[in-house]
C-alpha positions in Angstrom: 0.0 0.0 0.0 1.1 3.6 -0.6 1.1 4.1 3.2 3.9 1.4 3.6 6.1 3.0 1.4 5.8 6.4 3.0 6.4 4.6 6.6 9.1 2.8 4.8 10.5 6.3 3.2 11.4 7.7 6.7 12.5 4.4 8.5 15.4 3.7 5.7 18.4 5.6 7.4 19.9 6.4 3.3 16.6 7.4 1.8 16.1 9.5 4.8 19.3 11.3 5.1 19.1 12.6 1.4 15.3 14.0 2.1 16.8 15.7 4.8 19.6 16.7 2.5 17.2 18.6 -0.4 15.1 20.0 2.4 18.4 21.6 3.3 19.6 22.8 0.3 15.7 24.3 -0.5 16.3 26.1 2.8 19.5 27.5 1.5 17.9 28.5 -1.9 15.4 30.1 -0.3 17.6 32.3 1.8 19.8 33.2 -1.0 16.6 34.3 -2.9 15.9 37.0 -0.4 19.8 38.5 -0.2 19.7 41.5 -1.9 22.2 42.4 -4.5 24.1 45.2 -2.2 23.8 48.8 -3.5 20.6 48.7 -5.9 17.3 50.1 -4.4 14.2 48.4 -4.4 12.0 51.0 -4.3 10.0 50.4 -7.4 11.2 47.0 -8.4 8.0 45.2 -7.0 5.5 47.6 -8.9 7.4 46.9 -12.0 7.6 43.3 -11.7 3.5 43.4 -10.7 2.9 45.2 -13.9 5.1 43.1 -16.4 3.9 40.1 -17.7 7.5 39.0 -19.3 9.0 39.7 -16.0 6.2 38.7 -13.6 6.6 35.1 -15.4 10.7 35.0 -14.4 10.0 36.2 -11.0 7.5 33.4 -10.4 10.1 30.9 -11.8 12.6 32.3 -9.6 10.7 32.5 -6.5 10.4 35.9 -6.0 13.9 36.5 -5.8 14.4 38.8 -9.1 11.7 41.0 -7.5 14.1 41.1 -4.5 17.0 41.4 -6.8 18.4 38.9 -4.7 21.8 37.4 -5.1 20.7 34.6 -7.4 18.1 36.7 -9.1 18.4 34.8 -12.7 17.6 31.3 -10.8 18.9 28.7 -13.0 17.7 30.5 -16.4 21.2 31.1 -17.8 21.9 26.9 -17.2 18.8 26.3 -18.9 19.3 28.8 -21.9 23.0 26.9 -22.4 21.6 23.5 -22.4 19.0 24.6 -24.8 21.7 26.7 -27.1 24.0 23.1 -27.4 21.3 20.9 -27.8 20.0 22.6 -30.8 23.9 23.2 -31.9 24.0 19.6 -32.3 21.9 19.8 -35.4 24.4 22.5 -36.8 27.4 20.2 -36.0 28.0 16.8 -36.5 31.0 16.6 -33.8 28.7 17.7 -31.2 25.9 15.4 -32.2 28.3 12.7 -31.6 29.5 13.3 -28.1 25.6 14.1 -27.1 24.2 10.9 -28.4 27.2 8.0 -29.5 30.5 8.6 -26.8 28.0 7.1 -23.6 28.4 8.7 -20.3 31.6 10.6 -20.9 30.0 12.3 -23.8 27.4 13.3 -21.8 29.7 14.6 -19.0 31.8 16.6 -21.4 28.2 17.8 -22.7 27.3 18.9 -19.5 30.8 20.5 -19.0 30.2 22.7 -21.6 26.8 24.0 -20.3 28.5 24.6 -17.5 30.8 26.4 -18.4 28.5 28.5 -21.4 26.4 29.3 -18.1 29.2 31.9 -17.0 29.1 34.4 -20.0 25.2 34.2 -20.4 25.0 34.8 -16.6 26.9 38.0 -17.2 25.4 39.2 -20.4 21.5 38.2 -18.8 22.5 40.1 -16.4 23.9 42.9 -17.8 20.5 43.6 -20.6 18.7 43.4 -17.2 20.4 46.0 -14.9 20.4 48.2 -18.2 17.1 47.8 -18.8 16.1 48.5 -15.2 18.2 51.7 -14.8 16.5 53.2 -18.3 13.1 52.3 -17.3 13.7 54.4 -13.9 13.5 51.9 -12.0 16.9 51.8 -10.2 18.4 54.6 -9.8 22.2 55.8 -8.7 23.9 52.6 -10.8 27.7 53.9 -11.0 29.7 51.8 -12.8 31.4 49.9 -10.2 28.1 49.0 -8.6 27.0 47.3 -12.4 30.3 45.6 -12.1 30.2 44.2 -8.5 26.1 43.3 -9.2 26.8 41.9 -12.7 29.9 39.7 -11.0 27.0 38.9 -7.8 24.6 37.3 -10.6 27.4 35.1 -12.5 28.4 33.8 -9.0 24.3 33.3 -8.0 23.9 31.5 -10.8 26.6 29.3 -10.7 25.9 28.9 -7.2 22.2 27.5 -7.7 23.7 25.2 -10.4 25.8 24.0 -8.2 22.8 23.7 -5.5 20.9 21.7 -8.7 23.8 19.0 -9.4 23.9 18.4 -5.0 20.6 17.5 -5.6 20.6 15.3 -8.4 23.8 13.1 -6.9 21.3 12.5 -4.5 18.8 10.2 -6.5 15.5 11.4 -5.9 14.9 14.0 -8.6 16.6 16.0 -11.4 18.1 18.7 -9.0 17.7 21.8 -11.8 13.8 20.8 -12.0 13.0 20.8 -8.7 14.5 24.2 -7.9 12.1 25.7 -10.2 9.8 23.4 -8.8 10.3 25.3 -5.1 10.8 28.6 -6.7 7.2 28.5 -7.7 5.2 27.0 -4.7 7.0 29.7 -2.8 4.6 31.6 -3.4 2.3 29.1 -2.4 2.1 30.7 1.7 1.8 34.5 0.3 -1.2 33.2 -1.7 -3.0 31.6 1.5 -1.9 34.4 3.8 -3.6 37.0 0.8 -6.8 34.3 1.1 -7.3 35.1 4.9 -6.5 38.7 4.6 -8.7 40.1 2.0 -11.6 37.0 3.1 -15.1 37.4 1.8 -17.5 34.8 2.6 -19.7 35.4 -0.1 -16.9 34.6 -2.5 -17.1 31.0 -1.0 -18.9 29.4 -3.8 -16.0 31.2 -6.3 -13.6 29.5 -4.1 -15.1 25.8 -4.4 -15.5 25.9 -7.7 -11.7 27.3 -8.1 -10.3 24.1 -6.3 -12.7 21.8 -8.0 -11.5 23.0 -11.3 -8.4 22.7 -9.9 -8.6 19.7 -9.2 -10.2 18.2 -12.6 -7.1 20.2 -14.7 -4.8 18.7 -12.7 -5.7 15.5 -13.5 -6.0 16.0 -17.1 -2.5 17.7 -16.9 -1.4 13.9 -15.2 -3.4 12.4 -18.3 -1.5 14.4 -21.0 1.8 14.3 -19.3 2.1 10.5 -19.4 -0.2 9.3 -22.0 1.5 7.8 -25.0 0.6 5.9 -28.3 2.7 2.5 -27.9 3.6 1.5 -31.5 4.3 -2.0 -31.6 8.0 -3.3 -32.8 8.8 -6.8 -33.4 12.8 -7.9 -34.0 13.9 -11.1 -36.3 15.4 -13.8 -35.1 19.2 -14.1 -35.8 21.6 -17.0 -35.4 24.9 -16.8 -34.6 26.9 -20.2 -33.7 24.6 -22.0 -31.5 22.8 -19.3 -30.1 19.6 -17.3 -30.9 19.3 -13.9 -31.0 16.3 -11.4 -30.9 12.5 -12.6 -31.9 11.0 -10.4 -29.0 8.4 -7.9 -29.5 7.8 -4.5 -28.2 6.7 -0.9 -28.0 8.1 2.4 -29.5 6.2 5.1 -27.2 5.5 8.2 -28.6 4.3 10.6 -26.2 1.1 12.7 -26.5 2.9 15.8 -25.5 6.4 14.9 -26.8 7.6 18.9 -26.5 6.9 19.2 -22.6 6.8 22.7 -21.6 9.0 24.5 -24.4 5.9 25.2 -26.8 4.4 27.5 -24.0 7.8 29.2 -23.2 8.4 30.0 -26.8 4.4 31.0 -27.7 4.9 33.4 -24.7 8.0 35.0 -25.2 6.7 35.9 -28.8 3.6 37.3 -27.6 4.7 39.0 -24.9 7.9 40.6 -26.8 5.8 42.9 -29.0 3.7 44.2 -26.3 6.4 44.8 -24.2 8.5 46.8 -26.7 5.2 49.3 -27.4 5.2 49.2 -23.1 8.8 51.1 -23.3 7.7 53.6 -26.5 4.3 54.6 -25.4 4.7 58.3 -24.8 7.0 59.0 -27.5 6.7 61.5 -29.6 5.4 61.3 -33.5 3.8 58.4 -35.2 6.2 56.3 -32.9 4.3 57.0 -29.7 0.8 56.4 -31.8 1.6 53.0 -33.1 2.9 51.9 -29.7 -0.1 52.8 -27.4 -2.6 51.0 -30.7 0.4 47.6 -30.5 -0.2 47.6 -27.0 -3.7 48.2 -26.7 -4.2 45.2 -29.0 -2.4 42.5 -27.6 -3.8 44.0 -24.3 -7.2 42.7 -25.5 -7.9 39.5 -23.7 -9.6 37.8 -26.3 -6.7 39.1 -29.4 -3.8 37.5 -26.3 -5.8 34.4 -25.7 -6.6 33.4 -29.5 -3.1 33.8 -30.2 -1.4 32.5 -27.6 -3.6 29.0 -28.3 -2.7 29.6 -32.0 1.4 30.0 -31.2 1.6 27.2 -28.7 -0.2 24.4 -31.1 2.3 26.1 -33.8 5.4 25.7 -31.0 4.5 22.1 -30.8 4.3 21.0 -34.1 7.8 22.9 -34.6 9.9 21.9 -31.7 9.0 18.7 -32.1 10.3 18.7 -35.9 13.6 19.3 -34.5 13.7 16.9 -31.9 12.0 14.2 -33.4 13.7 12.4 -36.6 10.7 9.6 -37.8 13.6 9.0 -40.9 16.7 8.4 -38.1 14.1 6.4 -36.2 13.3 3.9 -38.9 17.0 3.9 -40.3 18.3 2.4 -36.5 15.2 -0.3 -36.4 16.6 -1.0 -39.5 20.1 -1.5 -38.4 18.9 -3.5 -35.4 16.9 -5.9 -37.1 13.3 -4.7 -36.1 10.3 -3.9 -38.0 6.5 -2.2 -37.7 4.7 -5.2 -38.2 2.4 -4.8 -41.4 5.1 -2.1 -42.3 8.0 -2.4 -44.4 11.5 -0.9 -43.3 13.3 1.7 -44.6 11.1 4.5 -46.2 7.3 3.1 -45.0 8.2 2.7 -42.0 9.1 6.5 -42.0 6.0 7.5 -43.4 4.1 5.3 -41.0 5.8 7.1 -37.9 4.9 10.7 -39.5 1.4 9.7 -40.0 1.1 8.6 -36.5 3.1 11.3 -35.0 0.4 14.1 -36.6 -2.4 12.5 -35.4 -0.9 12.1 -31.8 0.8 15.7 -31.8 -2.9 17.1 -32.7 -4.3 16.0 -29.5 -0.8 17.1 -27.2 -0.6 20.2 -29.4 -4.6 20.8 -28.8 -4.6 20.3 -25.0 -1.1 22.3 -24.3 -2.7 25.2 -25.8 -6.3 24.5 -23.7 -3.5 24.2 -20.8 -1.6 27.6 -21.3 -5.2 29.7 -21.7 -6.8 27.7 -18.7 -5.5 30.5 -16.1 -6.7 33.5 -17.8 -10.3 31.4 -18.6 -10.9 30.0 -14.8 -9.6 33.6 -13.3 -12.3 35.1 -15.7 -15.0 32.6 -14.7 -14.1 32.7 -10.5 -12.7 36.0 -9.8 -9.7 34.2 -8.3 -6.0 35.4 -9.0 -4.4 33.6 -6.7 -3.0 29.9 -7.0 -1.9 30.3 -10.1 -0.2 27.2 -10.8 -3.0 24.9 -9.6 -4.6 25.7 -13.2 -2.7 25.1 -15.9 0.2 27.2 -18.0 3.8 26.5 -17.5 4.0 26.3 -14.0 1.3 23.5 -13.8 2.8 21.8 -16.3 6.6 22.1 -14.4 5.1 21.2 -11.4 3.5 18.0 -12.6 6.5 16.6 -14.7 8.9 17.8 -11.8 6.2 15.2 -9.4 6.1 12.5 -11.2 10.0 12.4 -12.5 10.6 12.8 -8.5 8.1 9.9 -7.7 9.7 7.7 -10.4 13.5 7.7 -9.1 11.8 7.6 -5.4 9.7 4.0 -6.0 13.0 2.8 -8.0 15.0 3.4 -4.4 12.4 1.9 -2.8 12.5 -1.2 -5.2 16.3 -1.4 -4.9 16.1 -1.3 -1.3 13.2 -4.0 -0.7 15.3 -6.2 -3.2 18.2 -5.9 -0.6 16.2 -7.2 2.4 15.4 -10.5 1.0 
């Protein structure tokens, strides 16, 4: 029973030591989140941050702490953005694509090295656009030019600190250690939200509230459904002799997952429509034609119906393409090939390509369909309750982080379990 393995959880010495380990390391994160850089004011900061979407969405990811221009304000973004940068620069070159996918573990760790180390530069030049931008928007003030230096040298050494932080975790077995700092990052808001519940309560907005947590609950569970529903494509292998022995004649299943993109379509649809409205957001009150066509740009994609149209438009558009580039139906087919194993009903080579496309457009429709029901749910249930709060109980990236982040953590948890049980017989 589910109990047993919780009771079992916390009576396994190991098992327990590393919970108490992350819990530690969350503390630590969450302290460093609310250190201030040293000389920039923070005077305006929060208003600004309340009244940008682009940067309300970072400092939800990173827990509040670019909002307190806190020491590791960028969170792990710049780690992210190198992973992402090398993993699409192995498409550009061949040398890469080998050490990602064909030299085993120490390609991957010389991979990951060179994230790492691509981390440092974007740390600084993140940081940099961001103190720039801040200081022409007004909204720190008195930024001499040692002060940019010393904060710009505080946020490489924040972010490489929270890497560092991420990797701890990880070594540790229960949970990719990057993930779940974003993970904490945004349930830390979690206790504002209930404390902003109490404060401003209303009892006649009870039946808004009940029907908040049972929609809640009911996109939560279709979240679960999308995350880890796949179409299982079934693969048999011929039989081969070699000497005495026989090799292969098994079957099995090629998964291909409903929502093979995970959360990068949403990231991608809102960066581009969040990018125009915020550039009109820094022209409105120019002078000339300039000023006009800003305040009409950002009127328009202020319209909640123009923003959620399009934003359901760009993510199912975001799916279809980032899954393009990470998804090869002809590489796919070519290595069945070379390991003996067919589609039955299929032949190799180029059907079996075409088979895998067919399938794939008919599968993405459905993940592409519900990602973008998934990034317009907040703005629809907010509309329909009222409620503001508790934002990533109903869908959009958070929800999406969150769940994925769960059931990864779950995974690696149960196989330390298994392992363990194994060793007491």
């Amino acid at each position: 029973m589910w109990y047993e393995k919780i009771l079992f959880l916390f009576k396994n010495k190991d098992i327990r030591k590393k919970f108490i380990f992350v819990i530690f390391l969350f503390v630590v994160f969450r302290i460093a989140a609310n250190v201030p850089i040293p000389g920039i004011g923070l005077e305006n900061l929060r208003k600004f941050f309340d009244q940008n979407q682009v940067f309300g969405l970072l400092n939800i990811f990173s827990g509040g702490a670019l909002s307190n221009f806190s020491i590791v304000l960028m969170g792990v973004g710049p780690y992210i953005t190198a992973t992402i940068i090398l993993q699409l620069l192995t498409m550009i070159f061949p040398a890469l694509e080998r050490m990602y996918k064909e030299e085993g573990e120490a390609g991957r760790h010389k991979f990951n090295q060179y994230g790492r180390l691509l981390t440092i530069p974007l740390a600084g030049f993140e940081g940099f656009g961001m103190l720039t931008l801040f200081e022409r928007q007004g909204v720190i003030t008195g930024l001499t030019p040692a002060i940019m230096l010393s904060a710009i040298i505080t946020i490489m050494a924040g972010a490489m600190f929270l890497m560092w932080l991420g990797e701890l975790i990880s070594e540790q077995g229960i949970g990719n250690g990057i993930s779940l700092l974003i993970f904490a990052g945004i349930i830390a808001s979690l206790p504002i939200n209930i404390f902003q519940t109490f404060a401003t309560w209303d009892p006649s907005q009870i039946p808004s509230y009940i029907l908040f947590f049972v929609l809640s609950v009911v996109i939560i569970a279709g979240v679960v459904l999308i995350t880890e529903a796949r179409r299982n494509i079934p693969v048999s292998y011929a039989k081969r002799v070699r000497g005495n022995k026989v090799y292969g004649g098994q079957s099995t299943y090629l998964p291909l997952n409903v929502n093979p993109a995970g959360v990068i379509p949403i990231i991608f649809a809102l960066s581009m429509l969040l990018f125009p409205g915020m550039i009109a957001g820094f022209l409105t009150g120019a002078p000339g034609f300039v000023g006009v066509a800003a305040t009409n740009v950002s009127a328009f994609f202020n319209n909640p119906w123009v923003y959620g149209v399009l934003y359901f438009i760009l993510v199912i558009a975001f799916t279809y393409f980032y899954t393009a580039v990470t998804f090869d139906p002809k590489k796919i087919a070519e290595n069945l090939q070379k390991m003996g194993g067919f589609i039955p009903g299929v032949r190799p080579g180029e059907s079996t390509t075409k088979f895998l496309k067919h399938i794939l457009n008919r599968v993405l429709f459905l993940g592409a369909t519900s990602l973008g029901l998934i990034a317009v749910l907040p703005n629809m249930v907010a509309g329909a309750t009222g409620i503001t709060g508790f934002t990533f109980l109903i869908g959009g990236t958070s929800l999406l982080i969150i769940v994925s982040v769960v059931l990864d953590t779950l995974r690696q948890i149960n196989a330390q379990l298994q392992m363990r049980e194994y060793d007491t017989f």
